[in-house]
C-alpha positions in Angstrom: 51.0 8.9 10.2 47.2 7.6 10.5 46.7 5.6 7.5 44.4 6.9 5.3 41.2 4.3 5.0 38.5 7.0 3.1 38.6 5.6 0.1 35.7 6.5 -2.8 33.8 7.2 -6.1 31.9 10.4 -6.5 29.5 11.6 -9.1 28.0 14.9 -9.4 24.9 15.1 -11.5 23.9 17.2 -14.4 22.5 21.0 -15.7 19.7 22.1 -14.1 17.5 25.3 -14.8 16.2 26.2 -11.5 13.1 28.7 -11.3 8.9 29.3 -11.4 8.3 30.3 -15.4 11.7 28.3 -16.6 9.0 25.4 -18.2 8.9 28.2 -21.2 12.3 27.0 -22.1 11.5 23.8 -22.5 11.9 23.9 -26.1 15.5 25.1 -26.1 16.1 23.0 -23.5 15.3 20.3 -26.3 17.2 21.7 -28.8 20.1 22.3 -26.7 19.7 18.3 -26.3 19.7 17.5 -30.4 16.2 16.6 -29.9 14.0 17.3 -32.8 11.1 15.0 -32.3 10.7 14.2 -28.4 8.3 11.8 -26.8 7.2 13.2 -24.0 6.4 10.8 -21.1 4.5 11.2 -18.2 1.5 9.2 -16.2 -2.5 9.1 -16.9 -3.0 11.2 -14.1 -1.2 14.4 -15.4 -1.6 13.2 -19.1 -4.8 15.9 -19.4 -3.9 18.7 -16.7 -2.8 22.2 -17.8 0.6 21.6 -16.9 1.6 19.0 -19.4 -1.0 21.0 -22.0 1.4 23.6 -21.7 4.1 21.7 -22.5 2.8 20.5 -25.3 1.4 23.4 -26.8 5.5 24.8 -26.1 6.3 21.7 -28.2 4.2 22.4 -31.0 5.1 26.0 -31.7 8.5 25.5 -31.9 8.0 23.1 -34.3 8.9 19.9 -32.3 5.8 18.2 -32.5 3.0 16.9 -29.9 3.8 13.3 -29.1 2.9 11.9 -25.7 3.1 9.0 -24.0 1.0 8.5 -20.8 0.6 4.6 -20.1 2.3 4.4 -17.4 1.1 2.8 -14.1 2.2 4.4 -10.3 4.8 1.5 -10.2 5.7 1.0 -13.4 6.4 -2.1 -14.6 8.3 -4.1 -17.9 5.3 -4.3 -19.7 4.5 -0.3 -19.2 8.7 0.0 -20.9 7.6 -1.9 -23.8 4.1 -0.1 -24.7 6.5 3.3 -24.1 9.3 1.9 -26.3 7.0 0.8 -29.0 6.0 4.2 -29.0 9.2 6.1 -29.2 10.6 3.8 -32.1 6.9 4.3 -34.2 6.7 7.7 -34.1 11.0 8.4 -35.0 11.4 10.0 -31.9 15.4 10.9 -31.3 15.4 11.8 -27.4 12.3 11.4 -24.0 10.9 14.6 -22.0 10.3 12.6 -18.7 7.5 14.6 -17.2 6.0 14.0 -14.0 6.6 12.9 -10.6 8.8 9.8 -9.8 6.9 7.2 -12.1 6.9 9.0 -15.0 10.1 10.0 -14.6 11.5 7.1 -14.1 9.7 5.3 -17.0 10.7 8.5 -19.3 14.1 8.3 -18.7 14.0 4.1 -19.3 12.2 4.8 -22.5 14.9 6.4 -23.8 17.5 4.0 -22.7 15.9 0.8 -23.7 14.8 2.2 -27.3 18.0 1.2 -28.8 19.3 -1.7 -26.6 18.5 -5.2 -27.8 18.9 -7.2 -24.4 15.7 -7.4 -22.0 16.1 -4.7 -19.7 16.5 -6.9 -16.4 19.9 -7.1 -18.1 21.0 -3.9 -17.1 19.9 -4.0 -13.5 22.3 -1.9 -10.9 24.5 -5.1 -10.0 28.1 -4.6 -10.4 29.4 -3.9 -13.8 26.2 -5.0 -15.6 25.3 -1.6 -17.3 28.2 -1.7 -19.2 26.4 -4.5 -21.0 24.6 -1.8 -22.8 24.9 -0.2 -26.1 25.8 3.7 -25.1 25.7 5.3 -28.1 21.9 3.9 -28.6 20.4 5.6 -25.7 18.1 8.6 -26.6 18.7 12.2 -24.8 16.5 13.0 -21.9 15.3 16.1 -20.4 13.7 15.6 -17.0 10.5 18.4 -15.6 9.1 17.4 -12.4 6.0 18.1 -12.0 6.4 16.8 -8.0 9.2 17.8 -5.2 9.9 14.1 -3.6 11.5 11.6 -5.9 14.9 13.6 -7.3 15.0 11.2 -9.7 15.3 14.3 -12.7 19.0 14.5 -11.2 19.9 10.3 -10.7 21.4 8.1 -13.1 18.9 5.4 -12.4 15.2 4.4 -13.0 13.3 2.0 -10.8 10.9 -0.5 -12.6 8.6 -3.3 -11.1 8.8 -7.0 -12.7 5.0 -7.6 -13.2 5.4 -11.1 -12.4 7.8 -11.5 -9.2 6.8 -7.9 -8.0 9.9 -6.8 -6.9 11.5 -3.7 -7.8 14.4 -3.1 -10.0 16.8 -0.5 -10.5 18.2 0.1 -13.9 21.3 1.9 -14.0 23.2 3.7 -16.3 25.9 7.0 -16.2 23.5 7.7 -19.2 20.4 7.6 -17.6 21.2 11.4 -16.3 19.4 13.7 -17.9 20.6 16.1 -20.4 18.9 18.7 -18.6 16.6 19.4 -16.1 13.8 21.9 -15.6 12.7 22.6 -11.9 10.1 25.4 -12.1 7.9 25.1 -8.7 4.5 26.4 -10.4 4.0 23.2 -11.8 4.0 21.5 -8.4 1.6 23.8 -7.4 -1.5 21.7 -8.5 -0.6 18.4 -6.6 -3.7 17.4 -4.1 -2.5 17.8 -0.7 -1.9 13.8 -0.2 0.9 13.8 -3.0 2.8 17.3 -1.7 2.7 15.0 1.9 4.8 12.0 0.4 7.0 13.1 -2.3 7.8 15.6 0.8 8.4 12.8 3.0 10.0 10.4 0.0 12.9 13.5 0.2 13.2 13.9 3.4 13.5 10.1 3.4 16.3 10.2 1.1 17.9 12.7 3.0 17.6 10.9 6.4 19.1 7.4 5.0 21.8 9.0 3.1 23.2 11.1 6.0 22.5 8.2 8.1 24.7 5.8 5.8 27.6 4.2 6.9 29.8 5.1 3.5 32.0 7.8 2.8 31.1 10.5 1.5 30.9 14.1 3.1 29.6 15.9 0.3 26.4 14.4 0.0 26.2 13.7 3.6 26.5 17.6 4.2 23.9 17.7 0.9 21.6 15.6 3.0 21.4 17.6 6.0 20.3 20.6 4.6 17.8 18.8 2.4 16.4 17.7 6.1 16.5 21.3 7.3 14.7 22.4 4.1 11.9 20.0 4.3 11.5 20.6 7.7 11.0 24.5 7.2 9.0 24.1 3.7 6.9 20.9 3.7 4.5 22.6 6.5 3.9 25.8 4.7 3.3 23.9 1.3 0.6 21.9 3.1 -0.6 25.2 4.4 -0.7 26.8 1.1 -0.4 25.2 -1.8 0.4 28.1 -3.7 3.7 29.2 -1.3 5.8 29.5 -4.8 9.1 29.9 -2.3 8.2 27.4 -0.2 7.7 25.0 -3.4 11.1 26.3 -4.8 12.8 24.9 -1.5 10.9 21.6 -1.8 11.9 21.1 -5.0 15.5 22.1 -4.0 15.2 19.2 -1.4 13.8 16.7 -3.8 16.9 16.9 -5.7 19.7 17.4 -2.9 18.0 14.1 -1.5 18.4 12.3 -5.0 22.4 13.8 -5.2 23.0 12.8 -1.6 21.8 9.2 -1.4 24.4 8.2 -4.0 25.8 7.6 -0.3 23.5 5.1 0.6 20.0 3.9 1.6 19.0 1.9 3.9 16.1 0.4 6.2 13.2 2.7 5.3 13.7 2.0 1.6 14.4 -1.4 1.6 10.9 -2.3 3.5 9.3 0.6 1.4 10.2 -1.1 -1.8 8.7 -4.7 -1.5 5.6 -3.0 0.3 5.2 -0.6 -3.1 5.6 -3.8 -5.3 2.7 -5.8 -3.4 0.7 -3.9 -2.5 1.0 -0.9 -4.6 1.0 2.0 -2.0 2.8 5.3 -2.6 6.0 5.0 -2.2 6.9 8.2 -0.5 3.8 7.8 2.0 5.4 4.1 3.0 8.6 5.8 3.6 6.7 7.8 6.0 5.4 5.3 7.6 7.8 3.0 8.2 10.5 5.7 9.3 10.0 5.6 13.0 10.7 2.3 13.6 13.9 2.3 11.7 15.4 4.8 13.5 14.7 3.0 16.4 16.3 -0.2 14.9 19.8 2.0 14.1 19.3 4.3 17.2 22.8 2.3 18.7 24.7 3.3 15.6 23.1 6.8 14.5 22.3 8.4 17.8 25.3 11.2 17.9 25.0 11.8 14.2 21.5 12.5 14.3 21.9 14.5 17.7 24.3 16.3 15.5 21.4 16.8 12.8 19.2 17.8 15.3 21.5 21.0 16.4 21.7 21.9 12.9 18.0 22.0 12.2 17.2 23.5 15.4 15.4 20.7 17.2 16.4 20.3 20.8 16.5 17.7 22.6 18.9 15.2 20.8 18.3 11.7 19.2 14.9 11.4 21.0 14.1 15.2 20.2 14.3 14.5 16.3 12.5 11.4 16.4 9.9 13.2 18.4 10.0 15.9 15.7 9.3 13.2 13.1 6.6 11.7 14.7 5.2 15.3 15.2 5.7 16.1 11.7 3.7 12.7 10.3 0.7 13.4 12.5 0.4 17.5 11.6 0.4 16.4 7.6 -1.6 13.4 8.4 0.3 10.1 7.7 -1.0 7.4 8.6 0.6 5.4 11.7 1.1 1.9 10.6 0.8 0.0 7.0 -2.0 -1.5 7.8 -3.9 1.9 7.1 -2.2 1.9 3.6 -4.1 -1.7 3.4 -1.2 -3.9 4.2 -1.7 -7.2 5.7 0.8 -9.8 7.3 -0.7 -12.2 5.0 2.9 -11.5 2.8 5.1 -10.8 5.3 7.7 -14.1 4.7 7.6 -12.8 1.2 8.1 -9.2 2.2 11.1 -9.8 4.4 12.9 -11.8 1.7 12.7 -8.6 -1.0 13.7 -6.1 1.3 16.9 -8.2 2.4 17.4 -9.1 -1.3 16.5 -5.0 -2.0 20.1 -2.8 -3.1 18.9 -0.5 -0.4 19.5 -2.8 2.8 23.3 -2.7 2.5 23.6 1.0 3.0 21.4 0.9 6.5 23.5 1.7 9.3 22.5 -2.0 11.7 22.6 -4.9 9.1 19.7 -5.9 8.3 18.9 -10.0 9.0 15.9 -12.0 8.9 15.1 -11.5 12.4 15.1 -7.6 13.0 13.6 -6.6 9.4 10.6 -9.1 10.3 10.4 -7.1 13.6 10.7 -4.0 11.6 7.8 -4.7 9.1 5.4 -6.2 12.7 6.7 -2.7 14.1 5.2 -0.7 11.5 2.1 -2.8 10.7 
């Protein structure tokens, strides 16, 4: 008999109520939780807009209150976590609506972890057992409501927070970290300005990409990650098109999440440069992963080219490895994504610095070529 050498742990993520309208349930949703007083957190940007208006006004006649939360930066950071956490423990809030895209999000949902732990929350960073460090019972409900299709983080058990001082980027993990649940309802992505539906877009197919790309075992979310790529491939253009395509936004919001599911798989290159870029110079992180993705397929051509060949078929794309990557490039210039970094205002000015966090990053494990000193600084002179 062939030995059997797939050995793994899977996770499958939480309930989600899928459909344009479903933000009107937000209070049940709530309730459904045990949340009587939420916090809702989201970003400055979207802390005035209709949307989040909405949701508050929803609040307030069911009796739940209007609290918000909006200081939060586009890569947030510790000192963002504290302001938030003061917040919730002020106003006796018992559980976080993370509301946004992946900033607020991700600061929402570390809001309600960090509320009721005592250690700093570099203590709980996704290294080996370290989350069991913290106090489960103390961590608030969440419900997640993106408000973008790109990030997938309303479906992950993580959150990914900057350390103002060294600039690199954390990610705090928990099982509890996953949202109670999770409204997707693709009129409130209908707003974003056409830059934002381009790389949240891209940030999913990214995910999607690197996780079926990994090296790891898993064939459910590798299988989750090639449709994701086959939905943003169909959907991303006509959302750019028309911004209010409501069927087009329910697939990119579908793709945002399958991305989020299937990296649980891996990550690799495009993320692990994309990170420390984000950190210093504070781009947007899903138009870095753009940016960058080129190259890095060329780096792991050796290793990924019948896989992606394979991908190719499946999404209709002839011609192979060199048929997809011509498809990418296509796709980047038709939604306008810039070439190089150095359009996002990167300089080289970091780069020793750069190359050090993205080896150090979680992300460089799961690329498919290991990633060394020598071929990531190639990688980040590639793309600049």
């Amino acid at each position: 008999m062939t030995p059997m050498t797939h050995v793994a742990n899977w996770s499958y993520p939480t309930a989600v109520r899928f459909g344009a309208g479903r933000i009107s349930e937000l209070a049940d949703a709530c309730k459904a939780a045990g949340m009587s007083r939420p916090l809702l957190v989201t970003d400055r940007g979207l802390a005035s807009l209709p949307i989040t208006l909405q949701a508050l006004d929803l609040l307030e006649a069911a009796g739940l209150g209007r609290a918000i939360f909006a200081d939060v930066d586009p890569n947030p950071n510790e000192q963002n976590l504290e302001a938030g956490v003061a917040a919730f423990r002020a106003g006796g809030h018992d559980g976080v609506i993370a509301f946004g895209g992946g900033s607020g999000l991700d600061l929402g949902k570390l809001v309600a972890f960090q509320a009721g732990q005592t250690r700093p929350v570099w203590d709980f960073e996704d290294i080996g057992d370290w989350w069991t460090r913290a106090n489960a019972d103390a961590i608030a409900p969440i419900i997640a409501v993106p408000t973008t299709a790109g990030t997938g983080s309303e479906v992950g058990r993580a959150g990914v927070l900057t350390n103002s001082a060294t600039h690199v980027k954390k990610i705090i993990f928990h099982p509890k970290l996953l949202p109670s649940v999770t409204i997707c309802d693709p009129e409130l992505t209908v707003g974003m300005p056409n830059m934002i539906t381009v790389g949240t877009g891209m940030d999913a197919f990214a995910h999607c990409l690197e996780a079926y790309s990994s090296p790891f075992y898993h064939p459910m979310s590798q299988g989750i990650a090639l449709e994701g790529m086959r939905l943003v491939k169909e959907n991303l253009p006509l959302v750019v098109a028309d911004g209010g395509n409501i069927a087009a936004r329910a697939e990119m919001m579908s793709a945002a999440a399958m991305g989020a599911v299937a990296f649980q798989k891996g990550l690799g290159a495009i993320h692990a440069l994309s990170h420390p870029v984000g950190a210093v110079y504070n781009t947007h992180h899903g138009m870095t992963n753009a940016v960058v993705m080129p190259p890095v397929l060329k780096m792991n051509r050796p290793v990924i080219e019948d896989r992606i060949s394979r991908a190719a078929d499946y999404m209709g794309i002839s011609g192979g490895f060199d048929g997809f990557y011509d498809f990418v490039i296509g796709l980047r210039a038709d939604l306008g994504v810039p070439d190089k970094l150095a359009e996002l205002g990167v300089g080289r000015d970091r780069m020793d610095e750069m190359v050090a966090m993205a080896l150090e990053d979680p992300s460089a494990g799961g690329n498919p070529v290991k990633m060394t000193a020598q071929n990531t600084k190639a990688l980040f002179e590639a793309c600049l």
